[in-house]
C-alpha positions in Angstrom: -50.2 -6.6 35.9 -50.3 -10.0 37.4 -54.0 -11.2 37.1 -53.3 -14.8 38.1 -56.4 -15.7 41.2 -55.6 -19.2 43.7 -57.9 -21.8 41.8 -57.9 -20.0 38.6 -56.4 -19.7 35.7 -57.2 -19.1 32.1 -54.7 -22.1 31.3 -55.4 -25.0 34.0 -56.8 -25.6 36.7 -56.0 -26.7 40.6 -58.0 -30.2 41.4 -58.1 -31.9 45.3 -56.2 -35.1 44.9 -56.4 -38.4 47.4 -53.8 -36.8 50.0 -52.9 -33.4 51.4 -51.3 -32.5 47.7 -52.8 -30.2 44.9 -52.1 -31.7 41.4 -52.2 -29.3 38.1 -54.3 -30.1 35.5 -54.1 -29.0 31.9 -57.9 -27.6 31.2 -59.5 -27.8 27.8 -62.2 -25.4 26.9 -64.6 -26.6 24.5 -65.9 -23.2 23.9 -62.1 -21.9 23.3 -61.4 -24.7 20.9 -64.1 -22.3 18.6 -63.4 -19.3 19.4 -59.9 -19.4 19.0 -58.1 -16.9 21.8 -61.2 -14.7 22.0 -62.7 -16.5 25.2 -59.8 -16.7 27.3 -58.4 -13.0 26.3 -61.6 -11.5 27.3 -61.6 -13.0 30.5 -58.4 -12.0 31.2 -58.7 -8.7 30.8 -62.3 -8.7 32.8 -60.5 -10.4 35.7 -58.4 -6.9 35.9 -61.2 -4.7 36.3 -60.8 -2.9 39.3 -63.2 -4.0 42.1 -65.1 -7.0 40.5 -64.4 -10.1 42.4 -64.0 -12.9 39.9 -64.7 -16.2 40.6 -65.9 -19.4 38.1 -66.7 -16.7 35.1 -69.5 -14.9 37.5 -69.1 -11.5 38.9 -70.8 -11.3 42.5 -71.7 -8.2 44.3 -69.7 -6.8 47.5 -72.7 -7.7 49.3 -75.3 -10.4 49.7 -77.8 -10.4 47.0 -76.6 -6.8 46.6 -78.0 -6.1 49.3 -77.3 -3.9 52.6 -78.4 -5.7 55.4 -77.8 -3.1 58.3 -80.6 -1.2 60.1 -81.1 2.5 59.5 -78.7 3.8 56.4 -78.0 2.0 53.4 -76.2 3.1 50.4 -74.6 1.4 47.1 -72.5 2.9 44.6 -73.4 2.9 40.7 -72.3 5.0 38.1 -70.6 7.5 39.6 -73.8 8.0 42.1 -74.8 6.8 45.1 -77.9 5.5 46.1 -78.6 6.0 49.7 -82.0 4.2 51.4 -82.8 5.6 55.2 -85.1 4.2 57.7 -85.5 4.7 61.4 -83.0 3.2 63.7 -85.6 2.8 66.8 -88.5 0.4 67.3 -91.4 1.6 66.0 -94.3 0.7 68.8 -98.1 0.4 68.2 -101.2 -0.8 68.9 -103.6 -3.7 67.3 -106.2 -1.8 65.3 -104.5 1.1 64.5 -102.7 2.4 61.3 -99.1 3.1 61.7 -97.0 4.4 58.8 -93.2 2.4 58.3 -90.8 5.3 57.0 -88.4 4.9 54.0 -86.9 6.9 52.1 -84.3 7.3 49.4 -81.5 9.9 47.6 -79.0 10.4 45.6 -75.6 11.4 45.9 -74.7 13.6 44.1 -78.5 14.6 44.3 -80.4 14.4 40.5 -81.9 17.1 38.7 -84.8 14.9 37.5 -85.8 11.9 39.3 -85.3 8.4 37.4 -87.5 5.5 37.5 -87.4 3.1 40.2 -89.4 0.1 41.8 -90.1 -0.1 45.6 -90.6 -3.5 47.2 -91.6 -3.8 51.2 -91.8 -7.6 52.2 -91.5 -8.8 55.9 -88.8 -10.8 56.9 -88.9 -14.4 57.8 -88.4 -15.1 61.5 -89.2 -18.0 64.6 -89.7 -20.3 61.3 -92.5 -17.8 59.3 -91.6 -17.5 55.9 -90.7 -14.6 54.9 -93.9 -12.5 52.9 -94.0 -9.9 50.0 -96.1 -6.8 51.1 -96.3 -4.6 48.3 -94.2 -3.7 45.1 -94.8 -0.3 43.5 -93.9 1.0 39.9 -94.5 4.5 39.4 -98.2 5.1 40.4 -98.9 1.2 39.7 -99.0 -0.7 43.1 -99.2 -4.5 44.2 -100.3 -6.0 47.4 -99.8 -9.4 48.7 -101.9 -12.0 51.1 -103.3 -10.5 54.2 -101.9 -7.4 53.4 -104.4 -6.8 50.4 -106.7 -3.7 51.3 -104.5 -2.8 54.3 -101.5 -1.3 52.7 -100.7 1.6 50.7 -97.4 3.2 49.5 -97.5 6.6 51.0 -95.4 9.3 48.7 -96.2 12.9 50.3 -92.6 14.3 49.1 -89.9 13.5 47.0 -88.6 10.0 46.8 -90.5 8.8 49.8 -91.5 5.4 49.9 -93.1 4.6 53.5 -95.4 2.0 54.0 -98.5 2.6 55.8 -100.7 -0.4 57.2 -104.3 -0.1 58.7 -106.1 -2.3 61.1 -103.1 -3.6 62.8 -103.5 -7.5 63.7 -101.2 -9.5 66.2 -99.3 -10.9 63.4 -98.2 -8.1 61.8 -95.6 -7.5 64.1 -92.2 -7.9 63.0 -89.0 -6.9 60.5 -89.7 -5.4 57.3 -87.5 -4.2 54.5 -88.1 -1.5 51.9 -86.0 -1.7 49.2 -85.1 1.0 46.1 -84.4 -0.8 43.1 -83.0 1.2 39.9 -81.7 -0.5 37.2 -79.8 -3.2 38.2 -78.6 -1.7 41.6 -80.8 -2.2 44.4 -80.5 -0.8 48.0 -82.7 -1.4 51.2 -83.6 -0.5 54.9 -84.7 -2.0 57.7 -87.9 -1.2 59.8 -88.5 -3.0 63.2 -92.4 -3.0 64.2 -93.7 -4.1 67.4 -96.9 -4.2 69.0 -97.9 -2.7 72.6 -98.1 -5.8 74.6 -98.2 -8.0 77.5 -96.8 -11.8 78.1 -98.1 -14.0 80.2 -97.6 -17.9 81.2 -100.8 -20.5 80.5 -101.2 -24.1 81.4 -103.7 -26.7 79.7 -107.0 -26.8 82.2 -105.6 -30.7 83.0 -102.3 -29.0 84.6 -98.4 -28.6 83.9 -97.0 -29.8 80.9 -99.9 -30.3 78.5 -99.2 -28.7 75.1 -97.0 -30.2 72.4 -96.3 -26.8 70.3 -98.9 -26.4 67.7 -101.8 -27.1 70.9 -99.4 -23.9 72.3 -100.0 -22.1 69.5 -103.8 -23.2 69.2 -104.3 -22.1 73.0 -102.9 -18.8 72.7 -105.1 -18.2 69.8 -108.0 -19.3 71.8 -107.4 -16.6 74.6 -106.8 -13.4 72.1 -103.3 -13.9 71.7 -100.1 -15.1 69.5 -97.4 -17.5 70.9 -94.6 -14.8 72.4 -90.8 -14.3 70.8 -87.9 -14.8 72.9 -87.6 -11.1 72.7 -90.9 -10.6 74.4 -90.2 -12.7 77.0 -86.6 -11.3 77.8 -88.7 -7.8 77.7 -91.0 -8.5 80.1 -88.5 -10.5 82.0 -86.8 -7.0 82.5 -90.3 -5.9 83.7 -90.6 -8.2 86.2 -92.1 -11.1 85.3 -90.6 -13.9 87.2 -92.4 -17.9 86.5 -90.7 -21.0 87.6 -93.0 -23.8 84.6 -90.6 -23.9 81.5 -93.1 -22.7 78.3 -92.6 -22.6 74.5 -91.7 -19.7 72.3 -92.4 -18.8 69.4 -89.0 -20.3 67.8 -90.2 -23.5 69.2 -87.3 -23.0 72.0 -88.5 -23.6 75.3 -87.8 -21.1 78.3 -88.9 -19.3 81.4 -87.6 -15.7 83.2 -86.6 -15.9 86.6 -86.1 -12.5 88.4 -85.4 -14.1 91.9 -82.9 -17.0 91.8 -84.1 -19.9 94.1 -83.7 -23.8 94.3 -87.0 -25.3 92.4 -85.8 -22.5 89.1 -82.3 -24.0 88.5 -81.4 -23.4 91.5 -79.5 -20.9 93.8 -76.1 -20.8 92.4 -77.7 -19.4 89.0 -78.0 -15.4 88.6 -81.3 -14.4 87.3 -82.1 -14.4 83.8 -84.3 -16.4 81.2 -83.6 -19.7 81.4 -83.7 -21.7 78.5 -84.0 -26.2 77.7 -83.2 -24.7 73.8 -85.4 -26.1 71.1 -87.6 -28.8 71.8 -89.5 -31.3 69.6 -92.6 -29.7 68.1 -95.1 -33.1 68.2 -93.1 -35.2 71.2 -92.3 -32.9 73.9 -94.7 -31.0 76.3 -94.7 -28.1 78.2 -96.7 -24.9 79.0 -96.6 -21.7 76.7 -95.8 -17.9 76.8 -98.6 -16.0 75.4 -98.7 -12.4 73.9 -101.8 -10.4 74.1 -101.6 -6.1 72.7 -104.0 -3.9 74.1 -107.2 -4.1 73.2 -109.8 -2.0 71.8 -112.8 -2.8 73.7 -113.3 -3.0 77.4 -113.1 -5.7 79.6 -115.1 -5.1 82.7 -116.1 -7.1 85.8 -120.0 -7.7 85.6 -122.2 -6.5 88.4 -124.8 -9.7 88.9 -126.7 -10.1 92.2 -125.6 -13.4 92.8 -122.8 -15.8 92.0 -122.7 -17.8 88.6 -121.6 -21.4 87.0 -119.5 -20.9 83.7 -122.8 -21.3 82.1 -124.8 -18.7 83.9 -121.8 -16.5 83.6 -121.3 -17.0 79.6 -124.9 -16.4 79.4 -125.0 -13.2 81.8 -122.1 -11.4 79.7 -124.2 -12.1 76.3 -127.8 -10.5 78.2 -125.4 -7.7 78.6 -124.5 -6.9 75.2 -121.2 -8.5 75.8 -119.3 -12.0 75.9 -117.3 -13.5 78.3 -113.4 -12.4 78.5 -110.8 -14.1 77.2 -107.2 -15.0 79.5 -105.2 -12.5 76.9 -108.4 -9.7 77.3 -108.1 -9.3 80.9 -104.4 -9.5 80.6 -104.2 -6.4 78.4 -106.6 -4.7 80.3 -104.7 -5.3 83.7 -101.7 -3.7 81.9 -102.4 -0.8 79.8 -106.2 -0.1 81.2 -105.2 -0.6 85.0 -108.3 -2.8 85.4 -108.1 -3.6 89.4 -110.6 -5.8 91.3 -111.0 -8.3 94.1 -113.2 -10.6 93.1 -112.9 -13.5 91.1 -114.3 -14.2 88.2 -114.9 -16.9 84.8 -113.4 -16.2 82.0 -113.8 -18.0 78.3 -111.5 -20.8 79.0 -113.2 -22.2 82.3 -110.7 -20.5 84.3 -111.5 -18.3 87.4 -109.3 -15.2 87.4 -108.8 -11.4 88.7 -106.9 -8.8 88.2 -105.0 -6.5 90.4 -103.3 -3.1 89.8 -103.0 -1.6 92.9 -101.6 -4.5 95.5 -103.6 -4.4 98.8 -103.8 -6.8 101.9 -107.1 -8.5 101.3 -106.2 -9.0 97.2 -103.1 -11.3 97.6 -99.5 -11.5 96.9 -97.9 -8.0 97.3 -97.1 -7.7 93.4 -99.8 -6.4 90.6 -100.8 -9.3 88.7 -103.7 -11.4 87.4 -104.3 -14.1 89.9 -105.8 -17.3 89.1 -107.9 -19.3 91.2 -107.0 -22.3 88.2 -110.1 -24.4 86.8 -112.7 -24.8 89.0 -115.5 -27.0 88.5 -118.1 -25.3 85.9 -120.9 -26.3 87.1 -120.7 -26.5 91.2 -118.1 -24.0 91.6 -119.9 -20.0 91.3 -118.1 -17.0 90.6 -118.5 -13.5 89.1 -117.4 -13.2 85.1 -115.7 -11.1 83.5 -117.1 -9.3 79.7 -115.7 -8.0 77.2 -117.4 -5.5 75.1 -115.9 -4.8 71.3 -115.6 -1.3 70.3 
């Protein structure tokens, strides 16, 4: 059997010389010059083992870092077994607050008479330039949690050889890729689970105008208003809903885009179909633009404050707090236009200084034809007066 590999040989060697030529070179091993024979005639023969890649004296997996990187059905071969890891192929969609359970689970084939001992390890993946996070790694009935996962994740393990991963108190960063993986012995297998939250994106501009926010004062803002810098996947989704801006805004990948559902000259133009259009990635400190927020739905209520006459910011801050409540937030009234239905004419402060209202069921006397929050910008605080809106916590 001819075992001889390009670049290899238990002999010499093949060096890069100055030019397009290879030169031979005679290759001393110090090792062999001990050994005797013993060295190279093992590798030899371990270079002819069926299915191990051989390269520089290592053996490598088939796969990266032995592991299966595709979504839904994983499965690795090992002593005459296979180990096969399933997950859900689908999005799995939720809710801030709530407790949501990640499935996972893992067999043999041929299936085992009695189970052996494995770990489990869930981490999230790293994406839009967050690292990537351990969750939890589980041993038998001995479990491990990591960061802000500690207290809010367990390894659920109602049947045989399930591993899911269930979370409580869901928070707006929690959304995201994670990956359960099955490790016995030295073979490991793994699946992929795709989280995402119930939400709703929407554009915001610095109370000074267009342009404002170099990307960590994006970030900063949307945290301010109840809400998490949006993905390009976000955006694209609610593109395909309908939302249609012109201002360019960042992302959470520190790209900078807007959606355009109606092509027309001051949004790149007529000549360009509609789509989300993009400047790429942008300078995180230098360059300034507005930002795509994302706000989930909430578990409070955000509700339009009866008050017997109009208000300054002030008055209305101080209204919402006589009421048991505080004033609403930009990402609060944008989650409850969109999965409460929260409808009303009249205009009203919200947290940031800006005058907004919200409108579910388009009429003539409530503006454009479209639902939509409509903003009146940022009106004076003290000589302009409006209604407010409140937000009560549940």
């Amino acid at each position: 059997m001819d075992c001889s590999l390009p670049g290899f040989s238990v002999h010499g060697i093949l060096q890069f010389a100055p030019g397009p030529s290879l030169v031979w070179t005679p290759w001393r091993c110090p090792v062999c010059d001990t050994m005797g024979l013993q060295l190279p005639i093992l590798l030899l023969l371990l270079c002819c083992v069926s299915g191990l890649p051989f390269y520089n004296g290592f053996y490598y997996s088939n796969r990266p870092n032995g592991r299966n990187l595709d979504n839904g059905y994983s499965k690795g071969i090992f002593n005459g077994l296979k180990l096969v890891v399933e997950t859900p192929e689908e999005t799995l969609f939720s809710h801030r607050g709530a407790n949501v359970t990640l499935p996972c689970r893992y067999h043999y084939e041929p299936a085992l008479a009695s189970p052996r001992p494995v770990r489990i390890k869930w981490w999230k993946l790293s994406e839009n330039g967050v690292p990537e996070q351990d969750v939890l790694v589980a041993i038998g009935l001995r479990q491990r949690t990591f960061g802000d996962y500690r207290g809010r994740v367990r390894l659920r393990q109602d049947r045989a050889r399930e591993v899911s991963l269930e979370i409580w108190d869901l928070r707006l960063e929690d959304y995201g890729r994670y990956r359960c993986e099955v490790i016995d012995g030295l073979e490991d297998e793994s699946g992929l689970v795709e989280l995402e939250l119930r939400g709703v994106v929407f554009p915001y501009q610095h109370p000074q105008g267009r342009y404002k926010f170099n990307f960590h004062e994006a970030q900063q803002a949307c945290e301010e208003q109840d809400a998490v810098v949006a993905s390009f996947e976000q955006l694209f989704r609610a593109w395909e809903e309908g939302l249609d801006w012109c201002n360019a805004g960042w992302l959470q990948d520190a790209s900078v885009q807007y959606p355009v559902t109606q092509a027309r000259r001051p949004c790149g133009g007529l000549g360009l179909a509609p789509g989300v259009r993009s400047y790429g990635p942008r300078h995180r400190r230098l360059h300034r633009y507005d930002v795509f927020c994302f706000a989930v739905a909430l578990r409070g209520q955000v509700y339009y404050l009866e008050h017997p006459e109009k208000l300054t910011l002030a008055e209305a801050r101080e209204a919402c707090w006589e009421d048991g409540a505080q004033i609403a937030k930009v990402g609060q009234l944008f989650a409850a236009w969109k999965f409460s239905g929260l409808d009303r004419c009249d205009a009203g402060w919200l947290a940031d200084g800006s005058a907004r209202y919200p409108v579910a069921h388009p009429r003539s006397n409530c503006g454009a034809l479209e639902p939509g929050v409509r903003s009146f910008g940022f009106p004076d605080p003290h000589s302009r007066k409006y209604g407010v809106y409140c937000y009560r916590p549940r």
